[in-house]
C-alpha positions, -999 to +999 in steps of 0.1 A: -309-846+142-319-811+122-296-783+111-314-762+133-316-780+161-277-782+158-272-749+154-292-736+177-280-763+201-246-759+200-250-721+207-273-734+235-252-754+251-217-734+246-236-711+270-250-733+292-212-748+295-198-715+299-225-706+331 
């Protein structure tokens, strides 16, 4: 797992969740 991936991710799916 990447830094970026992870903090693109966990914006990614906080939305996702929230929808």
């Amino acid at each position: 797992f990447v830094p970026s991936f992870l903090r693109l991710g966990s914006w990614n799916i906080i939305m996702f969740v929230c929808f």
